[in-house]
C-alpha positions as CSV (number, residue, x, y, z in Angstrom):
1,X,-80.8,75.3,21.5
2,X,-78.4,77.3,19.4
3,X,-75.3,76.0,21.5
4,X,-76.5,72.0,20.6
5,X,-76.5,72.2,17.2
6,X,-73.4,74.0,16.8
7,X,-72.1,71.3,19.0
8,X,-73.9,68.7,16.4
9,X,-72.2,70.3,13.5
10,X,-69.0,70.6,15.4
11,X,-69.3,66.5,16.1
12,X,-70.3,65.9,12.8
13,X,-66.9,66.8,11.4
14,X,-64.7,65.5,14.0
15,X,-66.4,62.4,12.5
16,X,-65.4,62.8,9.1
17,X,-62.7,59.5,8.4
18,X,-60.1,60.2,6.8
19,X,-59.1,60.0,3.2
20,X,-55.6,60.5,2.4
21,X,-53.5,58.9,4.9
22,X,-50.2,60.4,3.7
23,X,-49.7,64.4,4.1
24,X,-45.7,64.3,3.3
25,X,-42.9,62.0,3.5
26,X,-39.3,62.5,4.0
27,X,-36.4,60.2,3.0
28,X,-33.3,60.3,5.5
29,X,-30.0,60.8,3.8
30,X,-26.3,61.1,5.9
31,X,-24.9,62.2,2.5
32,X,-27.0,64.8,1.2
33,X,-25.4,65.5,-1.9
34,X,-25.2,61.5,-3.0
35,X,-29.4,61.5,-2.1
36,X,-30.2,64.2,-3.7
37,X,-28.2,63.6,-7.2
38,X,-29.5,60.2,-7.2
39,X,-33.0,60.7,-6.6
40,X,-32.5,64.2,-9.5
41,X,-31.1,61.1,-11.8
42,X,-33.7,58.3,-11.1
43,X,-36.4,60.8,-11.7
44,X,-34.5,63.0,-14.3
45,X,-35.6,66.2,-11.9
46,X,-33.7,69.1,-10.5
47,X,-34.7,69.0,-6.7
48,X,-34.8,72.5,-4.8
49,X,-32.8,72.6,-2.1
50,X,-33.1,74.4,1.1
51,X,-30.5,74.5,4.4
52,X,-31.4,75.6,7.5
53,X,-28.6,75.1,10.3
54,X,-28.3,71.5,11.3
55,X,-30.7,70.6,8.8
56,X,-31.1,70.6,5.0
57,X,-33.8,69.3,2.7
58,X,-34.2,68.4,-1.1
59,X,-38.0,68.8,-2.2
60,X,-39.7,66.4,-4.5
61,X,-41.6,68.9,-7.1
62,X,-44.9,68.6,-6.7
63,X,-47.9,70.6,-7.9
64,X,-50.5,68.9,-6.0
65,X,-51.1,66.1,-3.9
66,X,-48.4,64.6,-1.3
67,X,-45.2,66.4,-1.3
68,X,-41.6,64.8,-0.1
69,X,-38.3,65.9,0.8
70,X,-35.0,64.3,1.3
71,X,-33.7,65.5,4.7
72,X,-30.2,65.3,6.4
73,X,-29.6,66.4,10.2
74,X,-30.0,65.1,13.4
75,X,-31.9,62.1,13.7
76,X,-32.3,61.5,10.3
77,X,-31.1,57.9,9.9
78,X,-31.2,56.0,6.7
79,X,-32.2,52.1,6.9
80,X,-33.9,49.3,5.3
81,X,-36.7,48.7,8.0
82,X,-39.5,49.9,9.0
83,X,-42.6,52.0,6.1
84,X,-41.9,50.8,3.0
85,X,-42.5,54.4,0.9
86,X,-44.1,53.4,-2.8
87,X,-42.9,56.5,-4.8
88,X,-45.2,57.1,-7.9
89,X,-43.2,55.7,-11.3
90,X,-45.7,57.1,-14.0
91,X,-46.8,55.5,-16.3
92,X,-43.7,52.7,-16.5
93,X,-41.7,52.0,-13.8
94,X,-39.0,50.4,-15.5
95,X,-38.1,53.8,-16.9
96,X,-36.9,55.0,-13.4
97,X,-35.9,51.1,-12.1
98,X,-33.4,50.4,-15.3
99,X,-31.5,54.3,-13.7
100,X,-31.2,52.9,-10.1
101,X,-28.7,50.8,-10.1
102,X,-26.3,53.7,-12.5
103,X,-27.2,56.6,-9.7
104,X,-26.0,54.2,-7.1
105,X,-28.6,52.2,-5.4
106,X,-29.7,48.6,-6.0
107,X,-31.9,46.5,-7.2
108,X,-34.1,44.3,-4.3
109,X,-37.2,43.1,-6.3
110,X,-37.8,43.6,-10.1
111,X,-40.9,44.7,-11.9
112,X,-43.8,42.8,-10.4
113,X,-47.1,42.5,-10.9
114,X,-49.4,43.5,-8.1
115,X,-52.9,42.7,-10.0
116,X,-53.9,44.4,-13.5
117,X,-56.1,46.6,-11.7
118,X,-53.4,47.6,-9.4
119,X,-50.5,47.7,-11.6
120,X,-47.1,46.8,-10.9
121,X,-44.3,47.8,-8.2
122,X,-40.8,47.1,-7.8
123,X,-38.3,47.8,-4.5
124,X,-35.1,49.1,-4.7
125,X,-32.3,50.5,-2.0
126,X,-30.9,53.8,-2.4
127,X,-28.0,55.4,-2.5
128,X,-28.2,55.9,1.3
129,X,-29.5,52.6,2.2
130,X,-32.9,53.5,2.4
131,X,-35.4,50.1,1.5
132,X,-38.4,52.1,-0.8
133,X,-40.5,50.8,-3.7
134,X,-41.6,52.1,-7.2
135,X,-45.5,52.2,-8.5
136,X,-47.3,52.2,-11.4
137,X,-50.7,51.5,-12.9
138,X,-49.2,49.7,-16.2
């Protein structure tokens, strides 16, 4: 009788759905250097950096919740299809949208309202050619 409600329990959180659907992201860059000083000036942050033969990767600082990274190596491919990754933009995202275009990307859709609950969201391309949007709640 033991075995079956281990078993139960065991079930029971197998079951459990899924909250947070995103874990960690990573943007694909060829030039590394170019990605990572853009994203440092859009966001006015000073990404860590680590490099690991083939490979090297920019982390987003994060404290808690999702981390991101921009990567460079094999297979990592910058392009305008496919996810469409909604970075968080605080409070404004103007702030961060009125710096793409400087650090080297452009502009693909402006400031626009999703619903006032919601907030707003706006899509740029970076300086790799990456298609990826801003958030936020204002």
């Amino acid at each position: 009788m033991g075995g079956t409600t281990q078993k139960n329990k065991k079930e029971k959180q197998e079951e459990q759905p899924v909250k947070d659907f995103i874990s960690w992201f990573e943007i694909p860059a060829i030039n590394f250097q170019q990605a990572v000083d853009f994203y440092n000036r859009i966001f006015k942050i000073d990404m860590e950096t680590q490099f690991d033969g083939n490979y090297a990767m920019a982390f987003f600082p994060a404290e808690k919740g999702i981390g991101g990274a921009i990567v460079t190596g094999p297979n990592s491919i910058p392009g305008i299809i496919g996810p469409l990754l909604y970075l968080n933009a605080g409070k404004d995202l103007n702030r961060i949208l009125n710096r793409v275009e400087a650090a080297g990307g452009r502009i693909v859709m402006t400031k626009t309202l999703i619903n006032p609950e919601s907030g707003h969201f706006a899509i740029f391309i970076d300086s790799e050619g990456n298609k990826l949007a801003l958030h936020s709640k204002d």
